[in-house]
VOPAGU-2260 file (C-alpha; in pm, 1 decimal, decimal comma):
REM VOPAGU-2260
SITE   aa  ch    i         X         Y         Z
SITE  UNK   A    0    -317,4   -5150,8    -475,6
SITE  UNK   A    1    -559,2   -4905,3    -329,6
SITE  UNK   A    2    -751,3   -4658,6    -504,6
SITE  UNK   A    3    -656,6   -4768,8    -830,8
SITE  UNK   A    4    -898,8   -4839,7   -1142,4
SITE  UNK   A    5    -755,2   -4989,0   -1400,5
SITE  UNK   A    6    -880,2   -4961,7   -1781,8
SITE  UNK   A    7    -740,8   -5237,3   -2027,6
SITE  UNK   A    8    -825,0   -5089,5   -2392,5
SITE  UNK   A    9    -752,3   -5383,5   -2661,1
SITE  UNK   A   10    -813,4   -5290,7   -3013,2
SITE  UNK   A   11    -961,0   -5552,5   -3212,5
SITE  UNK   A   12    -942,1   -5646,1   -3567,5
SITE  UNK   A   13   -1030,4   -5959,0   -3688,3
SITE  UNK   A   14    -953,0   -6118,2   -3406,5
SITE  UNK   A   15   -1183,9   -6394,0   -3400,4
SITE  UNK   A   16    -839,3   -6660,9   -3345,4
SITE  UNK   A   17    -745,0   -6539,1   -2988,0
SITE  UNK   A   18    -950,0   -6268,4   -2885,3
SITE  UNK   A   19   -1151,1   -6508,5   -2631,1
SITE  UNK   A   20    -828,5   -6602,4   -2488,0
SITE  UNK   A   21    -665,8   -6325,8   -2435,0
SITE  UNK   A   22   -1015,6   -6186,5   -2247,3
SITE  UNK   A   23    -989,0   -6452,9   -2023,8
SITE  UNK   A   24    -627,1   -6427,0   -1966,2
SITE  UNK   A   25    -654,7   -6104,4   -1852,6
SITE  UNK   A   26    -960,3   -6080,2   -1681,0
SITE  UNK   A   27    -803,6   -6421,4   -1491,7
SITE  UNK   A   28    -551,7   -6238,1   -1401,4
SITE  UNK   A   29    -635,7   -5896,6   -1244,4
SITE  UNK   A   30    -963,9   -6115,0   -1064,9
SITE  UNK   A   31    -703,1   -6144,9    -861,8
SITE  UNK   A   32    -569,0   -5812,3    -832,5
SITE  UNK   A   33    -639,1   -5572,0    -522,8
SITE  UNK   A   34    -775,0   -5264,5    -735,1
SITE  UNK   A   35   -1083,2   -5207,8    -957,5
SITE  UNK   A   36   -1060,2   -5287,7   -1354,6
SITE  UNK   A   37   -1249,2   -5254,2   -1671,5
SITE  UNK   A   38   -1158,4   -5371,9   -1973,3
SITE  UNK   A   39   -1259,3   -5201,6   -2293,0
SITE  UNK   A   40   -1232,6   -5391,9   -2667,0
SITE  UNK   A   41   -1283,9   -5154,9   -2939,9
SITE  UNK   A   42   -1356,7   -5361,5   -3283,0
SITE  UNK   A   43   -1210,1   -5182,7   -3558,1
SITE  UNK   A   44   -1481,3   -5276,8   -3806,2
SITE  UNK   A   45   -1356,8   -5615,3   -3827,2
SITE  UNK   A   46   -1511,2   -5852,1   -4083,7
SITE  UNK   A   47   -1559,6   -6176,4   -3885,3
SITE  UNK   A   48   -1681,5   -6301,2   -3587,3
SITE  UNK   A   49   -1499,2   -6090,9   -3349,1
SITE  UNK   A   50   -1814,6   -5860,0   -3255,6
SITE  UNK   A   51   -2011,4   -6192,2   -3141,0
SITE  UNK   A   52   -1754,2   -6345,0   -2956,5
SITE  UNK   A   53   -1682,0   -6052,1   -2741,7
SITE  UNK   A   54   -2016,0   -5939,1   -2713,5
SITE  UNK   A   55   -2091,4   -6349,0   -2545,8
SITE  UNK   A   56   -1827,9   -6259,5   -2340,9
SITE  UNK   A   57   -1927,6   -5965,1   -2251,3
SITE  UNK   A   58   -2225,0   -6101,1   -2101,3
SITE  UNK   A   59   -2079,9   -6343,1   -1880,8
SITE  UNK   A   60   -1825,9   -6091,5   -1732,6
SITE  UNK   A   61   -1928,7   -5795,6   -1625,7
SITE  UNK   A   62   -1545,2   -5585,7   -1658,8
SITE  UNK   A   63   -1595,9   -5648,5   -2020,0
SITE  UNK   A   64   -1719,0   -5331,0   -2237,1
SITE  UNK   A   65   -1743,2   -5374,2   -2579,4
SITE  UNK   A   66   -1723,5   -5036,7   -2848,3
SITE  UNK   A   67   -1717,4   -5044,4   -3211,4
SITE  UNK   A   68   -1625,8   -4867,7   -3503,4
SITE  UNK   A   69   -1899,2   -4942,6   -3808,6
SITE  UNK   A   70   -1569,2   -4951,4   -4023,1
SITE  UNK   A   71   -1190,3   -4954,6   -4004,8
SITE  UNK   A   72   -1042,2   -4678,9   -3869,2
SITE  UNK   A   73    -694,8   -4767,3   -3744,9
SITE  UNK   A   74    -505,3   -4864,9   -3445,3
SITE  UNK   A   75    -466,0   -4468,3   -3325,2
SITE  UNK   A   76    -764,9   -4402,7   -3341,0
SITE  UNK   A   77    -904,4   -4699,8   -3238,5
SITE  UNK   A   78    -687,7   -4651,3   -2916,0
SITE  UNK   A   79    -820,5   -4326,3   -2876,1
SITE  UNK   A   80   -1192,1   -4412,8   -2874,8
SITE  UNK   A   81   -1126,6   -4672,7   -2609,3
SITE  UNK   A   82    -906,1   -4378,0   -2416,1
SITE  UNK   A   83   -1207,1   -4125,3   -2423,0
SITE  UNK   A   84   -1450,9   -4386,8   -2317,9
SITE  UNK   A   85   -1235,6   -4534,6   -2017,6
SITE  UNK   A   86   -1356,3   -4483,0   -1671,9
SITE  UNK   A   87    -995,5   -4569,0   -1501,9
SITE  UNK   A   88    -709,8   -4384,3   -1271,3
SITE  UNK   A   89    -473,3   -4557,3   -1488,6
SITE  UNK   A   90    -535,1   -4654,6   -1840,8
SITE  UNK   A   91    -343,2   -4944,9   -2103,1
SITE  UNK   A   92    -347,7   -5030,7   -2427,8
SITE  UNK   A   93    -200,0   -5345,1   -2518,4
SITE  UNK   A   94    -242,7   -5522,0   -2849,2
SITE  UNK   A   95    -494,6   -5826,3   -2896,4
SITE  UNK   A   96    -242,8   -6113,9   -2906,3
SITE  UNK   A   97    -137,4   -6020,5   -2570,1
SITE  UNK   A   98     269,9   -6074,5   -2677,3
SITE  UNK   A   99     322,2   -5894,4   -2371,2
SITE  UNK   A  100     184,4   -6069,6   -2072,9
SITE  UNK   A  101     -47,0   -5904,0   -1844,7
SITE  UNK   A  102     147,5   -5893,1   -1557,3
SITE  UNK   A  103     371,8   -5708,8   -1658,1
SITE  UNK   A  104     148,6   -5395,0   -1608,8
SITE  UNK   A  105     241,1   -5377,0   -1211,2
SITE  UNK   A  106     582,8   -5262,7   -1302,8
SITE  UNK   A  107     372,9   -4948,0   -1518,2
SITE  UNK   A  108     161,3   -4882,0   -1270,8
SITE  UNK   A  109     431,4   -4851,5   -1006,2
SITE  UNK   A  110     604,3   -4643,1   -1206,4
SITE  UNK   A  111     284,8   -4466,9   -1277,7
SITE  UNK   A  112     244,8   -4428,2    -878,6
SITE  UNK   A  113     573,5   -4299,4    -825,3
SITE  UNK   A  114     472,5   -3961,4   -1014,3
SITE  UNK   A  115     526,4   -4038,9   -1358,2
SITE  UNK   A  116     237,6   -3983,3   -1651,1
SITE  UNK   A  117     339,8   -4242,0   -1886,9
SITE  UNK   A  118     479,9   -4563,3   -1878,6
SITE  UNK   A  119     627,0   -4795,7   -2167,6
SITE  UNK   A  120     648,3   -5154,9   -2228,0
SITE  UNK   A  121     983,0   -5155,9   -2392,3
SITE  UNK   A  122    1108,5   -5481,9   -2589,4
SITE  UNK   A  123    1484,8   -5347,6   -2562,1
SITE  UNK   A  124    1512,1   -5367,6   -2220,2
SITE  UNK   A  125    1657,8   -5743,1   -2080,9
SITE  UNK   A  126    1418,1   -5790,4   -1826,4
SITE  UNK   A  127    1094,8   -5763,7   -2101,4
SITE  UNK   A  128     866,2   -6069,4   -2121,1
SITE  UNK   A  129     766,6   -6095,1   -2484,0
SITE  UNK   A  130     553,0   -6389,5   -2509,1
SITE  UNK   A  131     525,7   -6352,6   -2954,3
SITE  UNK   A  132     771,6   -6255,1   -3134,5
SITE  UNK   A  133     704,3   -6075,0   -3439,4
SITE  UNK   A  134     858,2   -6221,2   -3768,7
SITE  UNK   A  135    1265,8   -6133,0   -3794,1
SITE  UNK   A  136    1206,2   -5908,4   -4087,0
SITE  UNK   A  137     907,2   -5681,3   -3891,4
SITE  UNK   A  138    1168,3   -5650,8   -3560,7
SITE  UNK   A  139    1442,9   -5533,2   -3840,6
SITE  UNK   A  140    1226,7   -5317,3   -3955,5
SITE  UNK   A  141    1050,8   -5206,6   -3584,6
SITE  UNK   A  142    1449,5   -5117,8   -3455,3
SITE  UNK   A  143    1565,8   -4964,4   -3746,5
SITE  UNK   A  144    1224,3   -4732,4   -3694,7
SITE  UNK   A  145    1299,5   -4702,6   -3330,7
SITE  UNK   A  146    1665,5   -4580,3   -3438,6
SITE  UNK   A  147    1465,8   -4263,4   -3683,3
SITE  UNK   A  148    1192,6   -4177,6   -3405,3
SITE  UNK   A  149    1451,6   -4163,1   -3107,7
SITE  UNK   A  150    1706,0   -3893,7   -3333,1
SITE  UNK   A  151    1410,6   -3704,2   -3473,4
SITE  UNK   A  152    1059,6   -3711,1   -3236,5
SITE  UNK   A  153    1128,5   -3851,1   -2907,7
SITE  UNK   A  154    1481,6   -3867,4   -2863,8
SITE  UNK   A  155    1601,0   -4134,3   -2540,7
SITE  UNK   A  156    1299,4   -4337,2   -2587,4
SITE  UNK   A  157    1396,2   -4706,1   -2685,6
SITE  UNK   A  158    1094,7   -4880,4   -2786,3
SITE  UNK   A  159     831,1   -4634,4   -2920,6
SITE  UNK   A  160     671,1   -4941,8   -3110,8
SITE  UNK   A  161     542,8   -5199,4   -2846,3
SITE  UNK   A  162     194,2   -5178,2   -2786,8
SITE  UNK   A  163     230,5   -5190,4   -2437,2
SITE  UNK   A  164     148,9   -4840,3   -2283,1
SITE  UNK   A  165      -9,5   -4719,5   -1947,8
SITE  UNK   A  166    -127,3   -4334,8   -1881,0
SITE  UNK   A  167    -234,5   -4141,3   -1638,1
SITE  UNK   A  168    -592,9   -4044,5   -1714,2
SITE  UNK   A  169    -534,5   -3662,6   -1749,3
SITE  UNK   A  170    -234,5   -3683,3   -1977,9
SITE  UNK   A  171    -408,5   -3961,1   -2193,8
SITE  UNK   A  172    -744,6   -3717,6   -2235,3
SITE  UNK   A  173    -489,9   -3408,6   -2279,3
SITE  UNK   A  174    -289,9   -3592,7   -2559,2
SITE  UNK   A  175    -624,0   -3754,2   -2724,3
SITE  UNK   A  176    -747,5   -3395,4   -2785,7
SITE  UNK   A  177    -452,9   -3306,3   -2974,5
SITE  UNK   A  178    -414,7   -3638,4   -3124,6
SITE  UNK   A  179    -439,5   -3628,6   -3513,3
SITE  UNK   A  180    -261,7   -3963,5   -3636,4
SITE  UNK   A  181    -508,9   -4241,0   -3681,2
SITE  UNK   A  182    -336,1   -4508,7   -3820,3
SITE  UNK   A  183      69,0   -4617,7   -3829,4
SITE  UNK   A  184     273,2   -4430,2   -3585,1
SITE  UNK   A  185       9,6   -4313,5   -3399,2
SITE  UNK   A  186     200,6   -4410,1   -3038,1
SITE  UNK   A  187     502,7   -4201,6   -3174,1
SITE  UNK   A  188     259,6   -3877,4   -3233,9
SITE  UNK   A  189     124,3   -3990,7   -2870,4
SITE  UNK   A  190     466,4   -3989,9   -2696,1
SITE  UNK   A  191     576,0   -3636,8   -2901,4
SITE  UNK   A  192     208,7   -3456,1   -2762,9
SITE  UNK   A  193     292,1   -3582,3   -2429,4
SITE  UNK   A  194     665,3   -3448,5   -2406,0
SITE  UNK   A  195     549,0   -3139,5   -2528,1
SITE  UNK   A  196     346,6   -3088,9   -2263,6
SITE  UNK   A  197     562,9   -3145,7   -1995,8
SITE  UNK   A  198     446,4   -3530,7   -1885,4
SITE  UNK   A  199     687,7   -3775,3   -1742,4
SITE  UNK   A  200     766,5   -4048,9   -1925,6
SITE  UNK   A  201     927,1   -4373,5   -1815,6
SITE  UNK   A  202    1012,0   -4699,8   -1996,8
């Protein structure tokens, strides 16, 4: 993929459990990649040993930046802070226990490439690689959610919830300064800011 630069922003708290795998999973993975990547952990204050670990790793390879927040702020704005501080063409969040794999980001960025601004991970479509599934009551609750948001915010979206999400660098900084939601439904604020101002958005 030429001329890309990728920036992978994983927001972190408490992960201590998995964090060091998932790090290596991805950074295994886009090694391997034809295009230039960073990729960013933000620790949302977390309260155990998540700050060392990634700060060890950190050391050993060199696409790892580590930010933190001296206490917890939420996933939004979280996100954000990893957003602003991103050096990449193209930048994704995706959430710390990796549930969807890595690779999947190639279809985003194509899409991405093709002229759009956004691009969604979406769990509803049949071709989506979930690796962890959330417990049955949380997906009840995630789709009946998904059913509110796409009649009321962003209408035609399926799956505002999965924290799967690649941007184009100027609509993520555009929608960051407008961005007030730092905690739940932060993504859904996200996706409203960037209708409104015209993006493209794909899922």
């Amino acid at each position: 993929m030429e001329n890309t630069f990728l920036s992978v922003i994983i927001p972190a708290y408490n992960e201590e459990a998995r964090i060091k795998n998932t790090l290596e999973k991805i950074h295994s993975y886009l090694k391997n990649q034809d295009y230039t990547y960073e990729i960013i952990i933000v620790n949302d204050g977390s309260t155990d040993n998540t700050w060392a670990l990634v700060n060890e790793i950190a050391q050993k390879i060199k696409e790892v930046r580590i930010l933190k927040n001296e206490k917890n702020r939420g996933k939004g704005f979280t996100i954000k802070k990893g957003f602003l501080n991103a050096k990449g063409k193209y930048l994704l969040f995706t959430d710390a226990d990796l549930s969807t794999p890595i690779e999947e980001v190639e279809k985003l960025i194509s899409w991405l490439k093709k002229g759009y601004d956004i691009a969604i991970g979406s769990r509803a479509l049949k071709e989506s690689h979930i690796q962890i599934h959330q417990p049955w009551y949380r997906e009840l609750a995630g789709r009946i959610f998904n059913l509110f948001v796409q009649a009321m915010a962003v209408p035609g979206i399926k799956d505002t919830q999965c924290g799967f999400k690649c941007f184009a660098q100027k609509a993520a900084l555009e929608i960051c300064e407008r961005q007030k939601i730092e905690k739940f439904s932060f993504d859904v604020e996200m996706l409203y800011i960037g209708r409104k101002l015209g993006y493209k958005i794909t899922f």
